[in-house]
MIMIFI-947736 format. One record per atom (N, C-alpha, C): residue number from 1; residue in one letter; atom name; x negated, y negated, z negated. Coordinates in nm, 2 decimals. Each point is the difference from the previous one (the first is absolute). Example, Ala and Ser with C-alpha at 12.3 -4.5 7.8 and 13.67 -1.06 7.14 Angstrom:
@i->1 | aa->a | at->N | x->-1.32 | y->0.57 | z->-0.78;
@i->1 | aa->a | at->CA | x->0.09 | y->-0.12 | z->0.00;
@i->1 | aa->a | at->C | x->-0.09 | y->-0.12 | z->0.00;
@i->2 | aa->s | at->N | x->0.04 | y->-0.11 | z->0.07;
@i->2 | aa->s | at->CA | x->-0.09 | y->-0.11 | z->0.00;
@i->2 | aa->s | at->C | x->0.08 | y->-0.11 | z->-0.08;
//
This chain:
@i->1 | aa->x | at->N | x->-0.09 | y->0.12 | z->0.00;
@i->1 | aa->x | at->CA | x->0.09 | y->-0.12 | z->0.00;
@i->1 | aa->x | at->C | x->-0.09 | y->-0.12 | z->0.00;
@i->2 | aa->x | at->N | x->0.02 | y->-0.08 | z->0.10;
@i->2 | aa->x | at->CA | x->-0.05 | y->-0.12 | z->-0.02;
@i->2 | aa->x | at->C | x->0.05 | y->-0.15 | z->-0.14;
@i->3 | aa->x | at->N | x->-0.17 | y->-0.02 | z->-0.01;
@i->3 | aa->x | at->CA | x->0.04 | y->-0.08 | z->-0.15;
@i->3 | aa->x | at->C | x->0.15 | y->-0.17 | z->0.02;
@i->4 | aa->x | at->N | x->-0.01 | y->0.01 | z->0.15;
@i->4 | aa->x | at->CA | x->0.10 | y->-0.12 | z->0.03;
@i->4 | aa->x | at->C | x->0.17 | y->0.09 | z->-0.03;
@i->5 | aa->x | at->N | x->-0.02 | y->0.13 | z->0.00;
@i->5 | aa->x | at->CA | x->0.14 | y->0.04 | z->-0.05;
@i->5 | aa->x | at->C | x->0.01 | y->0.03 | z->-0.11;
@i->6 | aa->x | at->N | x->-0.09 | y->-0.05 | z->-0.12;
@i->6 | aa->x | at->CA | x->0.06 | y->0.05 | z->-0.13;
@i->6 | aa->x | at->C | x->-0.02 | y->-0.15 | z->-0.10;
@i->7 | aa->x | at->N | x->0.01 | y->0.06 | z->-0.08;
@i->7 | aa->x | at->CA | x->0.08 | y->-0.15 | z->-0.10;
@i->7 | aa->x | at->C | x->-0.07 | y->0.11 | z->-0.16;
@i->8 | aa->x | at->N | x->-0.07 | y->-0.10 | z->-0.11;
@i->8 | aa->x | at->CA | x->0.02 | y->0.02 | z->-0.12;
@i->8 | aa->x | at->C | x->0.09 | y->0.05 | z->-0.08;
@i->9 | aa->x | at->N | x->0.00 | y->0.03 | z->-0.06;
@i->9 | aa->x | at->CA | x->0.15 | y->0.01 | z->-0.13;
@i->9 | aa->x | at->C | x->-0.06 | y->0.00 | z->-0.15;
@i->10 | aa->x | at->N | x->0.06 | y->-0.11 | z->-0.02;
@i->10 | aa->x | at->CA | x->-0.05 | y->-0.06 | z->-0.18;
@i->10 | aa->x | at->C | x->0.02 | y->0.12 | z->-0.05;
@i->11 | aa->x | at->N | x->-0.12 | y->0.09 | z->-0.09;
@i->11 | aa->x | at->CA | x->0.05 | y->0.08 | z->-0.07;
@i->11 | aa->x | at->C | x->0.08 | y->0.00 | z->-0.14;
@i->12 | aa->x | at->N | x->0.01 | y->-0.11 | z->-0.03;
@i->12 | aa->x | at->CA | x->0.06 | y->-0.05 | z->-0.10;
@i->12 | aa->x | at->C | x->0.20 | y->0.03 | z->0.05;
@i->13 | aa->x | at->N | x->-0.01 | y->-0.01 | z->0.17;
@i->13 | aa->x | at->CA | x->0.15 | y->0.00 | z->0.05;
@i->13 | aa->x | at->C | x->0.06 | y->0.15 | z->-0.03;
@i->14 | aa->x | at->N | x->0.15 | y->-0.02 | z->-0.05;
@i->14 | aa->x | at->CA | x->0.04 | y->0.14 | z->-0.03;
@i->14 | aa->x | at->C | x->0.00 | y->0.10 | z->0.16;
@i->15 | aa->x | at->N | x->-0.04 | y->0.12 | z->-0.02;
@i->15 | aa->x | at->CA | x->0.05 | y->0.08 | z->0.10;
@i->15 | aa->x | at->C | x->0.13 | y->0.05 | z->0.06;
@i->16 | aa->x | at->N | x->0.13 | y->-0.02 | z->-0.14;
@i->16 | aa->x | at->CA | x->0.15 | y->0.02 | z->0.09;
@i->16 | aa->x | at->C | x->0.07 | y->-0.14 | z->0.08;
@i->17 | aa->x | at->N | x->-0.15 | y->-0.05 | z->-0.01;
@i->17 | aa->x | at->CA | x->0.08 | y->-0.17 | z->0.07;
@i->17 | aa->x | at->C | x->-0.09 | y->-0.01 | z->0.19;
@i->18 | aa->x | at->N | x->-0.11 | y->0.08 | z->-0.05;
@i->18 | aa->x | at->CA | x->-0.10 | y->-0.04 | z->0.13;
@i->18 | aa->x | at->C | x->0.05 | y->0.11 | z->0.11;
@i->19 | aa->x | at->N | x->0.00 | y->-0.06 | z->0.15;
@i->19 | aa->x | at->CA | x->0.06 | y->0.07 | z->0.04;
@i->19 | aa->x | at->C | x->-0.12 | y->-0.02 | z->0.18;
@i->20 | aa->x | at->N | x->0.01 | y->0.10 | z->0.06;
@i->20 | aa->x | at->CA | x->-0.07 | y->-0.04 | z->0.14;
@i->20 | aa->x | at->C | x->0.09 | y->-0.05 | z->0.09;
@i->21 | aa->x | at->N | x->-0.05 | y->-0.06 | z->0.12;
@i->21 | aa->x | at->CA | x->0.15 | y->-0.07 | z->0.09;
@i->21 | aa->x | at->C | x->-0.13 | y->0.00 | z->0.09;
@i->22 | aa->x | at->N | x->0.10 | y->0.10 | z->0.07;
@i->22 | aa->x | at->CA | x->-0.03 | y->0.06 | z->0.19;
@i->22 | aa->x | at->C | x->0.02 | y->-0.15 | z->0.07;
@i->23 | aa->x | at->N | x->-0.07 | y->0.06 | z->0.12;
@i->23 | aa->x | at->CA | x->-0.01 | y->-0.08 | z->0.11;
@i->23 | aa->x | at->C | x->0.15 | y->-0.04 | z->0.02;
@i->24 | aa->x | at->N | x->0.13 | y->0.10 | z->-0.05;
@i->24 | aa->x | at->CA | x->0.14 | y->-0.04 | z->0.04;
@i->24 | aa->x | at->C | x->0.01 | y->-0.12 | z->-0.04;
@i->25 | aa->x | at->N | x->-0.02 | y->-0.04 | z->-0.12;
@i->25 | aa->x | at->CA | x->0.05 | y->-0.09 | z->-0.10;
@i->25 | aa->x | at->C | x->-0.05 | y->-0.15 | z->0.08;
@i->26 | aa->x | at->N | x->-0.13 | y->-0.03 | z->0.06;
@i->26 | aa->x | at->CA | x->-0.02 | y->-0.11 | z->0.07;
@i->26 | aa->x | at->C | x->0.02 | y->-0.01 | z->0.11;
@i->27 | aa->x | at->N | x->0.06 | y->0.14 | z->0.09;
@i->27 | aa->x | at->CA | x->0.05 | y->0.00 | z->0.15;
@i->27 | aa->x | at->C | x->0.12 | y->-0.06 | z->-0.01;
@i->28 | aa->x | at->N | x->0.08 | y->0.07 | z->-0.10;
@i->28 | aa->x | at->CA | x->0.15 | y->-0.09 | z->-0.02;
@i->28 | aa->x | at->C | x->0.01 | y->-0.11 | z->-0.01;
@i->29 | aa->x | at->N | x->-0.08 | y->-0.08 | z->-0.14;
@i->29 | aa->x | at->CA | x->0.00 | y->-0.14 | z->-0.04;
@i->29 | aa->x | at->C | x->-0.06 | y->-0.09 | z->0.08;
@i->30 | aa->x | at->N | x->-0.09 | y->0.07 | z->0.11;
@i->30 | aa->x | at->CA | x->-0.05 | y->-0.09 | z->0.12;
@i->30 | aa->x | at->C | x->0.04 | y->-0.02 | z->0.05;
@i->31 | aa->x | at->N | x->0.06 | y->0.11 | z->0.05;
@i->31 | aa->x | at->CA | x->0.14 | y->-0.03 | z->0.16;
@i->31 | aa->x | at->C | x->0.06 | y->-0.08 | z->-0.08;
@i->32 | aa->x | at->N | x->0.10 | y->-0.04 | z->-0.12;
@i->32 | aa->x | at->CA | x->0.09 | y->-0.09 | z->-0.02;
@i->32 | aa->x | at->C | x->-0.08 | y->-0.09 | z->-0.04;
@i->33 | aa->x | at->N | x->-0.05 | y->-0.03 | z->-0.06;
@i->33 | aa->x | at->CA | x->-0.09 | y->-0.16 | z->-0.07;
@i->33 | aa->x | at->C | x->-0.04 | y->-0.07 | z->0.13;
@i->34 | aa->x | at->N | x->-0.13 | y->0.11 | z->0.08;
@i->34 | aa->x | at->CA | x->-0.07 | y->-0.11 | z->0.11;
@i->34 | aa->x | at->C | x->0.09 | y->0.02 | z->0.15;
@i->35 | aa->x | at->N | x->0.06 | y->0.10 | z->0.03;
@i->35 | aa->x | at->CA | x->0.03 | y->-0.01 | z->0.14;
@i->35 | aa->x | at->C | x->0.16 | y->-0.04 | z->0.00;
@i->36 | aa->x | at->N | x->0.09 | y->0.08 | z->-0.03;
@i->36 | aa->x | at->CA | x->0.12 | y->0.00 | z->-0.05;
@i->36 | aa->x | at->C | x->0.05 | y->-0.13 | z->-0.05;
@i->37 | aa->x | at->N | x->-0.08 | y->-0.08 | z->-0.10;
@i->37 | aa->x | at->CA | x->0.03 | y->-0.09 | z->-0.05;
@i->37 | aa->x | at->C | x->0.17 | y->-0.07 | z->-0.05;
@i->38 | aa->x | at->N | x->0.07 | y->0.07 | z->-0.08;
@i->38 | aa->x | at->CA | x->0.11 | y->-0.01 | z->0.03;
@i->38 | aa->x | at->C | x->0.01 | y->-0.16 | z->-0.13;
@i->39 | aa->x | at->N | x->0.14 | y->-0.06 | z->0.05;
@i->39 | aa->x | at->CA | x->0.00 | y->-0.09 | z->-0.07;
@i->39 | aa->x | at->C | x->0.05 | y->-0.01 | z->-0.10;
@i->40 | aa->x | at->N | x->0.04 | y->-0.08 | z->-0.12;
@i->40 | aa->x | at->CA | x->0.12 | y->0.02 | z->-0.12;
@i->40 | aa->x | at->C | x->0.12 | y->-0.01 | z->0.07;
@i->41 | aa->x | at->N | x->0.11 | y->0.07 | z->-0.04;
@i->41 | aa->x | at->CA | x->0.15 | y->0.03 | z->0.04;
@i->41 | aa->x | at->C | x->-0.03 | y->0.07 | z->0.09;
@i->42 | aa->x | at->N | x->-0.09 | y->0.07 | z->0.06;
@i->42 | aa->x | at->CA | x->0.02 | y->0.02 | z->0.16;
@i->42 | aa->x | at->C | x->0.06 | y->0.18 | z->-0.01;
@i->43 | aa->x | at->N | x->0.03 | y->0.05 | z->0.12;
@i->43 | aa->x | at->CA | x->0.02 | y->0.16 | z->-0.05;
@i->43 | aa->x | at->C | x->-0.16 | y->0.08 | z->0.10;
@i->44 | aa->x | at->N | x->0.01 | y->0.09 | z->-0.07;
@i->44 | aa->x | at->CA | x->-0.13 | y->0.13 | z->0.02;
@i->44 | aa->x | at->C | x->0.07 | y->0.12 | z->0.04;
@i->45 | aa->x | at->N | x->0.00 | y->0.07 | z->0.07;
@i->45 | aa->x | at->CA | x->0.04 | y->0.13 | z->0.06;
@i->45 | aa->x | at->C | x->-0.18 | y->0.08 | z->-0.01;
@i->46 | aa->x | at->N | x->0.03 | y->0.11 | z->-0.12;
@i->46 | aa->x | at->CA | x->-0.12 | y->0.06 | z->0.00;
@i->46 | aa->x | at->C | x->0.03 | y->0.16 | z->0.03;
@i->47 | aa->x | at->N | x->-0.07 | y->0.08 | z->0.14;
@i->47 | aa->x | at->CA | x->-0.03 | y->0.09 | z->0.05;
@i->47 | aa->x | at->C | x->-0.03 | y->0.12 | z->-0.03;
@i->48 | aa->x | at->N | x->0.05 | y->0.11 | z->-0.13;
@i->48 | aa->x | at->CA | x->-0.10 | y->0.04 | z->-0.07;
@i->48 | aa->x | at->C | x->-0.05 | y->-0.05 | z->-0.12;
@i->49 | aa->x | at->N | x->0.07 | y->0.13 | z->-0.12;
@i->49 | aa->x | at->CA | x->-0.03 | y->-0.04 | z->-0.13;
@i->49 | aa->x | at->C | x->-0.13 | y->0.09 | z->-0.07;
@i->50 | aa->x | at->N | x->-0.09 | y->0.03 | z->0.04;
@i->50 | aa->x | at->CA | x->-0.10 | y->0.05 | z->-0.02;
@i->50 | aa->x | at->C | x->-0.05 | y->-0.11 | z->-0.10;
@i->51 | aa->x | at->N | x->-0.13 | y->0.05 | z->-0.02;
@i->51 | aa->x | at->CA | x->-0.11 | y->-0.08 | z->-0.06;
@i->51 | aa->x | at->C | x->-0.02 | y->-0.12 | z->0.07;
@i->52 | aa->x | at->N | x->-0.06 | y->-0.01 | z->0.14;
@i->52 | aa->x | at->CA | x->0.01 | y->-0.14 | z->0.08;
@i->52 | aa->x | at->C | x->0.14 | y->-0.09 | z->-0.02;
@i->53 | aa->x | at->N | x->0.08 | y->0.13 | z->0.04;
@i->53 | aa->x | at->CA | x->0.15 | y->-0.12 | z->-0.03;
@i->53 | aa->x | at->C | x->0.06 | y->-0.03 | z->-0.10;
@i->54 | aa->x | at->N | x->-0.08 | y->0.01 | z->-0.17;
@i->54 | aa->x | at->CA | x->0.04 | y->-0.04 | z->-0.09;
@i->54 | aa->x | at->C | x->-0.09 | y->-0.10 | z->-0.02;
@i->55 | aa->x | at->N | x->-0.09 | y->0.02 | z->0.06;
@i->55 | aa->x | at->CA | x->-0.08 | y->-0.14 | z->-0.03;
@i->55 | aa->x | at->C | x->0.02 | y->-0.13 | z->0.09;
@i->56 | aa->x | at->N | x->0.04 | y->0.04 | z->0.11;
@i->56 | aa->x | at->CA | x->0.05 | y->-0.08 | z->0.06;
@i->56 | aa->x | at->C | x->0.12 | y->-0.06 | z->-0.06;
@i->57 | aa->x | at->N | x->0.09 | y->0.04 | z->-0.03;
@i->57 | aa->x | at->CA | x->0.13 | y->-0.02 | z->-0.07;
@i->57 | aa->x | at->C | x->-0.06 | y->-0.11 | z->-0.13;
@i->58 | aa->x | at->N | x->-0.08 | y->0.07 | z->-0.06;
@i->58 | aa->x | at->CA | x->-0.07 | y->-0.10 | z->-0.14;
@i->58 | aa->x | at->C | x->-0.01 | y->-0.16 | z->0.05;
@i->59 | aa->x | at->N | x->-0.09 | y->0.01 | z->0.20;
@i->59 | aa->x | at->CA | x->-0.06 | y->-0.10 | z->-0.01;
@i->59 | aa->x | at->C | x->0.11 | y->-0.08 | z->0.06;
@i->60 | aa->x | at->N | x->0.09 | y->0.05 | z->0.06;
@i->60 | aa->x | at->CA | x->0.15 | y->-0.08 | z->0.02;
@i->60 | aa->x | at->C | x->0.08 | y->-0.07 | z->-0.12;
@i->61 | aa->x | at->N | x->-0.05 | y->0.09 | z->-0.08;
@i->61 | aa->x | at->CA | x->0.09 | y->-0.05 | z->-0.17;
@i->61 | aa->x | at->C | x->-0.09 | y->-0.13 | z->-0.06;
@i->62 | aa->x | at->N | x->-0.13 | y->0.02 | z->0.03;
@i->62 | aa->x | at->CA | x->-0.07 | y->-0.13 | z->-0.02;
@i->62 | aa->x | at->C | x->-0.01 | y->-0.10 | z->0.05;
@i->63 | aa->x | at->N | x->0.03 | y->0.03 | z->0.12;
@i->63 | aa->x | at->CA | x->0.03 | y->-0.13 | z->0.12;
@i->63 | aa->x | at->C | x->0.14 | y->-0.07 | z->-0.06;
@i->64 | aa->x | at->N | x->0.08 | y->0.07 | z->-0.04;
@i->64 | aa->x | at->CA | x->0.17 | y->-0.06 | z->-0.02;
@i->64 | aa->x | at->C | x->0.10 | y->0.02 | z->0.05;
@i->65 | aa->x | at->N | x->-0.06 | y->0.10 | z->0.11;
@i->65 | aa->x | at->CA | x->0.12 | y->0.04 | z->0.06;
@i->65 | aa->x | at->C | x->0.13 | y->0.04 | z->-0.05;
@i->66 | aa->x | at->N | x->0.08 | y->-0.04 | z->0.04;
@i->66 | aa->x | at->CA | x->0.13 | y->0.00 | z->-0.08;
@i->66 | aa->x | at->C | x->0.07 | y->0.17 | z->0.05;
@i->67 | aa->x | at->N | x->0.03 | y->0.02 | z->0.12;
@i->67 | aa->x | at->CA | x->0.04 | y->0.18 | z->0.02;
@i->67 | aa->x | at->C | x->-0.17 | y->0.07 | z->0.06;
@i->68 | aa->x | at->N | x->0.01 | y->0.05 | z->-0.09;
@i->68 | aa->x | at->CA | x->-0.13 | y->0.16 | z->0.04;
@i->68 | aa->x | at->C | x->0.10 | y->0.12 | z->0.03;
@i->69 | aa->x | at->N | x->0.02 | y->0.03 | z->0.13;
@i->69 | aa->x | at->CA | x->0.04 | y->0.14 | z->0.05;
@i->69 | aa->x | at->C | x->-0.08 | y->0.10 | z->0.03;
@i->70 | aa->x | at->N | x->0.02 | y->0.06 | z->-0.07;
@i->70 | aa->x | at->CA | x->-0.09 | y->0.16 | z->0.00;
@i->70 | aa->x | at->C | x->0.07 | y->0.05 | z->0.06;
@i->71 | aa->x | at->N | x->-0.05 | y->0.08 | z->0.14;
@i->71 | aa->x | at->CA | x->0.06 | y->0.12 | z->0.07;
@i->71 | aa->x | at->C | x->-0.09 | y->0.11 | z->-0.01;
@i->72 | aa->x | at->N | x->0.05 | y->0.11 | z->0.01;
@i->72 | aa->x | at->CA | x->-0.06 | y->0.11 | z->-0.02;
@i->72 | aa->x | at->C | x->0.10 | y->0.11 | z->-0.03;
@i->73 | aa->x | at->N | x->-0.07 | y->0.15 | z->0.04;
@i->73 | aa->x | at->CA | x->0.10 | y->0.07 | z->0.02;
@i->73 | aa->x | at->C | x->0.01 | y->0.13 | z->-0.09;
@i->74 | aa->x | at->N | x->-0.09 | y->-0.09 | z->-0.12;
@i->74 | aa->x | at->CA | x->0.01 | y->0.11 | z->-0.15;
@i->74 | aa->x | at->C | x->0.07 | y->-0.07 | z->-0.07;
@i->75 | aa->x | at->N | x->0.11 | y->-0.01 | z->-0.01;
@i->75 | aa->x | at->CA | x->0.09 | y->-0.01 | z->-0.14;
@i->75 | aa->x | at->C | x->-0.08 | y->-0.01 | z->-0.11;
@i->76 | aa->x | at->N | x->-0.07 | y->0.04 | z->-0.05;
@i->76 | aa->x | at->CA | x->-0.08 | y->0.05 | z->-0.13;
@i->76 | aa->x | at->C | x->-0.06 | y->-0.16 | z->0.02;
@i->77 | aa->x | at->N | x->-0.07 | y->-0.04 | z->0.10;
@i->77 | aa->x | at->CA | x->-0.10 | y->-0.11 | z->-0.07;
@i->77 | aa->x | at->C | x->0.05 | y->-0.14 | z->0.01;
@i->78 | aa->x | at->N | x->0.20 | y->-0.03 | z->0.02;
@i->78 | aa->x | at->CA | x->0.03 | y->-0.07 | z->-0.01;
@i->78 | aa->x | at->C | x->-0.03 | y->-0.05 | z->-0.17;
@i->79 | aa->x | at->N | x->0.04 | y->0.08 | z->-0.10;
@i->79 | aa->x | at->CA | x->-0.04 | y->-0.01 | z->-0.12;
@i->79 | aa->x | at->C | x->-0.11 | y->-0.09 | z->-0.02;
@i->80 | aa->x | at->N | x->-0.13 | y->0.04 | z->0.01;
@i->80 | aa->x | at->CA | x->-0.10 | y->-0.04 | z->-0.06;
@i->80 | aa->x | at->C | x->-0.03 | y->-0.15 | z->0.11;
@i->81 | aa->x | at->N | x->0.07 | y->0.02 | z->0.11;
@i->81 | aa->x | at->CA | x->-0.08 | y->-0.13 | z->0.07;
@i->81 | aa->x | at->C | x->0.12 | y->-0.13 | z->-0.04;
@i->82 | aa->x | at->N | x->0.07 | y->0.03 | z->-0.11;
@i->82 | aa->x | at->CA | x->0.06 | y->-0.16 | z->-0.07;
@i->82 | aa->x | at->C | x->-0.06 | y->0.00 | z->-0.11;
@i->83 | aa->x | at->N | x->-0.10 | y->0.04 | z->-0.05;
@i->83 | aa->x | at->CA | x->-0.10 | y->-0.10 | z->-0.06;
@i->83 | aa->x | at->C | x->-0.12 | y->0.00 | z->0.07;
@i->84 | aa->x | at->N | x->0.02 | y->0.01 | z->0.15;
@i->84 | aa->x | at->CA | x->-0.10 | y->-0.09 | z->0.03;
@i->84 | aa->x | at->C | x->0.07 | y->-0.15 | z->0.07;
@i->85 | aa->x | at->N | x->0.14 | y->-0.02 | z->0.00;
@i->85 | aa->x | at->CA | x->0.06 | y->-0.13 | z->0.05;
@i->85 | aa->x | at->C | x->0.12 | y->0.05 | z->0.10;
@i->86 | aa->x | at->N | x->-0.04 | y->0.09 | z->0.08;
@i->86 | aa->x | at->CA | x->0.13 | y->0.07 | z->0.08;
@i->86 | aa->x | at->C | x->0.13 | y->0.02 | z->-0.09;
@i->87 | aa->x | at->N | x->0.09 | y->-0.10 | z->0.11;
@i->87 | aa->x | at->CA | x->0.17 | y->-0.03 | z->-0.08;
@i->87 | aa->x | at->C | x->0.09 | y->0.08 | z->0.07;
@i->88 | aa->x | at->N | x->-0.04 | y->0.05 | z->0.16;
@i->88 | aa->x | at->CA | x->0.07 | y->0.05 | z->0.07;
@i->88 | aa->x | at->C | x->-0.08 | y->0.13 | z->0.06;
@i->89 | aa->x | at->N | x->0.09 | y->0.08 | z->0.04;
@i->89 | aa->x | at->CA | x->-0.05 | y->0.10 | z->0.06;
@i->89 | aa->x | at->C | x->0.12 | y->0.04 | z->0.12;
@i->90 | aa->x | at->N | x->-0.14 | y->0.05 | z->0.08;
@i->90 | aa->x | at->CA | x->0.08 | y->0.12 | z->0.16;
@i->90 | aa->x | at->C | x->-0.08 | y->0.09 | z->-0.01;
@i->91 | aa->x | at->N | x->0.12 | y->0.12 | z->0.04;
@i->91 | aa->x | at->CA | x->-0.04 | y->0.13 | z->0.00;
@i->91 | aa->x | at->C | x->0.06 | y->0.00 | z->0.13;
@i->92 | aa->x | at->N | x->-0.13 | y->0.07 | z->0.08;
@i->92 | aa->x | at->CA | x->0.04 | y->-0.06 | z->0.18;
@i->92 | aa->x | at->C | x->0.09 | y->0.16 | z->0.03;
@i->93 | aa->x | at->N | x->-0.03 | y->0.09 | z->-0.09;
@i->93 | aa->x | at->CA | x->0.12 | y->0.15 | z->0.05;
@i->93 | aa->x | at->C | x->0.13 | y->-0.03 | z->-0.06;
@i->94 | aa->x | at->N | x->0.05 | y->-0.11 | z->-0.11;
@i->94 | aa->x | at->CA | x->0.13 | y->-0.05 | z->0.00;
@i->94 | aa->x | at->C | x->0.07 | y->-0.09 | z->0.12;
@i->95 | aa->x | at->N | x->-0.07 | y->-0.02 | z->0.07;
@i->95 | aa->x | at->CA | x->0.09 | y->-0.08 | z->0.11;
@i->95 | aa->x | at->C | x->0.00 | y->0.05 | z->0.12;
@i->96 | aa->x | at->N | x->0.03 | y->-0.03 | z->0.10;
@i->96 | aa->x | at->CA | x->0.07 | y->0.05 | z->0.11;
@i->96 | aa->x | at->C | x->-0.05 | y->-0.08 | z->0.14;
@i->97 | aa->x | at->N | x->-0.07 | y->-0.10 | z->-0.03;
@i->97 | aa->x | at->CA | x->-0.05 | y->-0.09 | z->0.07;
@i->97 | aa->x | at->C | x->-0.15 | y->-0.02 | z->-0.03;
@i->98 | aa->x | at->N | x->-0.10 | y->-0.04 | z->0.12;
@i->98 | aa->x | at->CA | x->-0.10 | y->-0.07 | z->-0.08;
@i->98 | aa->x | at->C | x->-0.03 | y->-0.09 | z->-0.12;
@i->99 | aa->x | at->N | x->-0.09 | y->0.08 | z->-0.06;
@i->99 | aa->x | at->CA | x->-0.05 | y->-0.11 | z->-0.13;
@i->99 | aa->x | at->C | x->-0.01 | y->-0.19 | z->0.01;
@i->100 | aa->x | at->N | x->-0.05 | y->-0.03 | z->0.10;
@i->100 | aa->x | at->CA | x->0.00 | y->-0.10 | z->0.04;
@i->100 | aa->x | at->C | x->0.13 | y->-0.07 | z->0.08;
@i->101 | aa->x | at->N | x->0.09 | y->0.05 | z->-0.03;
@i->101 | aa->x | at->CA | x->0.14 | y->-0.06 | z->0.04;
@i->101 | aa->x | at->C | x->0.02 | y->-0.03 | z->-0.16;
@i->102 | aa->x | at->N | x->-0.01 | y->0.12 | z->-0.05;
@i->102 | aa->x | at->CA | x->0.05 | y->-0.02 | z->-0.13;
@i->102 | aa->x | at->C | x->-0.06 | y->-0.10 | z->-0.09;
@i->103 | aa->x | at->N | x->-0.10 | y->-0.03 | z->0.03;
@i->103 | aa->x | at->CA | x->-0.05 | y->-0.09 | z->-0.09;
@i->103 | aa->x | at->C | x->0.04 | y->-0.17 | z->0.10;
@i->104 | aa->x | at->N | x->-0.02 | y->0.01 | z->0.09;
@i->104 | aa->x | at->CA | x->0.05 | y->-0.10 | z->0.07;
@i->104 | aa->x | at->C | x->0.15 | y->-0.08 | z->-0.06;
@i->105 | aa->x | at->N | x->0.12 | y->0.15 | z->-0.04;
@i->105 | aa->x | at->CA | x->0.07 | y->-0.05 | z->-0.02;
@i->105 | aa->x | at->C | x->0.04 | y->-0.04 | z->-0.18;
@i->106 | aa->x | at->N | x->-0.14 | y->0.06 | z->-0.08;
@i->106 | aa->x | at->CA | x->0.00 | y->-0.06 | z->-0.09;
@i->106 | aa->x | at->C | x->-0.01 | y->-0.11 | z->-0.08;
@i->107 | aa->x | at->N | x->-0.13 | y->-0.03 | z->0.14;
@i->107 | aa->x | at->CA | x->-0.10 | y->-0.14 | z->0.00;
@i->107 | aa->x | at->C | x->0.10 | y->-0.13 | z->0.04;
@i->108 | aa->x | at->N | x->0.12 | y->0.03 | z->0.10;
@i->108 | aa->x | at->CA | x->0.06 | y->-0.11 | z->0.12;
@i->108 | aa->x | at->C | x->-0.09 | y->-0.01 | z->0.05;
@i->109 | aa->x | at->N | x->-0.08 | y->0.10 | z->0.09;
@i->109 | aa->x | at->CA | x->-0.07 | y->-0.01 | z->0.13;
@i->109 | aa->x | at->C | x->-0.12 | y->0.04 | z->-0.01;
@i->110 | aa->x | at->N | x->-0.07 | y->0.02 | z->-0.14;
@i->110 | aa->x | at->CA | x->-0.14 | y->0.06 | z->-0.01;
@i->110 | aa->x | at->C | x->-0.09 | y->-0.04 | z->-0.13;
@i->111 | aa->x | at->N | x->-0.04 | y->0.09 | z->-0.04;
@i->111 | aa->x | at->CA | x->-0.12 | y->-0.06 | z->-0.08;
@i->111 | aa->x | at->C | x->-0.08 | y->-0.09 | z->-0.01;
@i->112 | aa->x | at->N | x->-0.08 | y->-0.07 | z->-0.06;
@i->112 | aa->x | at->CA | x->-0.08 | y->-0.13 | z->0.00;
@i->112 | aa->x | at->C | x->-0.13 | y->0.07 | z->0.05;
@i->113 | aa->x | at->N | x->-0.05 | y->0.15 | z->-0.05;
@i->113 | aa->x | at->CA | x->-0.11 | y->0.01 | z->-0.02;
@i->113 | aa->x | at->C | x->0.02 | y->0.17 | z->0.02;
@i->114 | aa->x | at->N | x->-0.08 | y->0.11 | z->0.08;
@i->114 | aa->x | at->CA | x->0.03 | y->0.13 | z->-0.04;
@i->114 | aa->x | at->C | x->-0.14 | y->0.03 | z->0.02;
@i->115 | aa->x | at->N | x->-0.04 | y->0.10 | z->-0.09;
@i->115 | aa->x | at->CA | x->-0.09 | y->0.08 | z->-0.02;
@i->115 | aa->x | at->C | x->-0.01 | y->0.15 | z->-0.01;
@i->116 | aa->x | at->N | x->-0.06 | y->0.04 | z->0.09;
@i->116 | aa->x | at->CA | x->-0.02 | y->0.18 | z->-0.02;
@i->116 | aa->x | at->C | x->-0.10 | y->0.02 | z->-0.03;
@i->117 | aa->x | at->N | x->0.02 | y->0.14 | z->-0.07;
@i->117 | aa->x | at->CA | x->-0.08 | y->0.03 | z->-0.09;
@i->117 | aa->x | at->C | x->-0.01 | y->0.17 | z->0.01;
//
């Protein structure tokens, strides 16, 4: 491992608090922070609730986005991705039409911002 990918840890810091954060964790929060750039109130349609797309979702929740939609087609990680800011969710095998209608017609015409992940 190169010494530019590792980081200290106070040993003084507890160990059930320290935690490692994969390359997901800054792929997500980059795509929203520097490219994505979404604005306050705006909405986020995020692609995929994996590890990328919860961090993505975080960096949507930091920006201010007012709707974070998580789509994805596990039920199960609707749960955990509203604490990362996701208020809404699509599950693209509940509908009958493209996902992207459907969000269109949740948006009135579209997302501010969408990210896959």
């Amino acid at each position: 491992i190169h010494s530019g990918c590792l980081a200290k840890i106070n040993p003084l810091a507890p160990l059930d608090i320290v935690c490692i954060l994969s390359c997901g964790i800054s792929t997500g929060l980059g795509a929203t922070l520097n490219v994505a750039k979404p604005k306050k109130g705006s909405s986020v349609a995020i692609f995929g609730l994996g590890a990328v797309g919860l961090a993505a979702a975080e960096g949507a929740r930091i920006s201010g986005a007012s709707r974070i939609i998580g789509v994805d087609r596990n039920p199960k990680r609707f749960e955990e991705a509203r604490k990362f800011g996701v208020n809404e969710f699509v599950n693209p095998k509940d509908h009958d039409k493209p996902v992207q209608e459907v969000i269109a017609e949740m948006t009135n015409g579209g997302a501010d911002r969408s990210i896959e992940c």
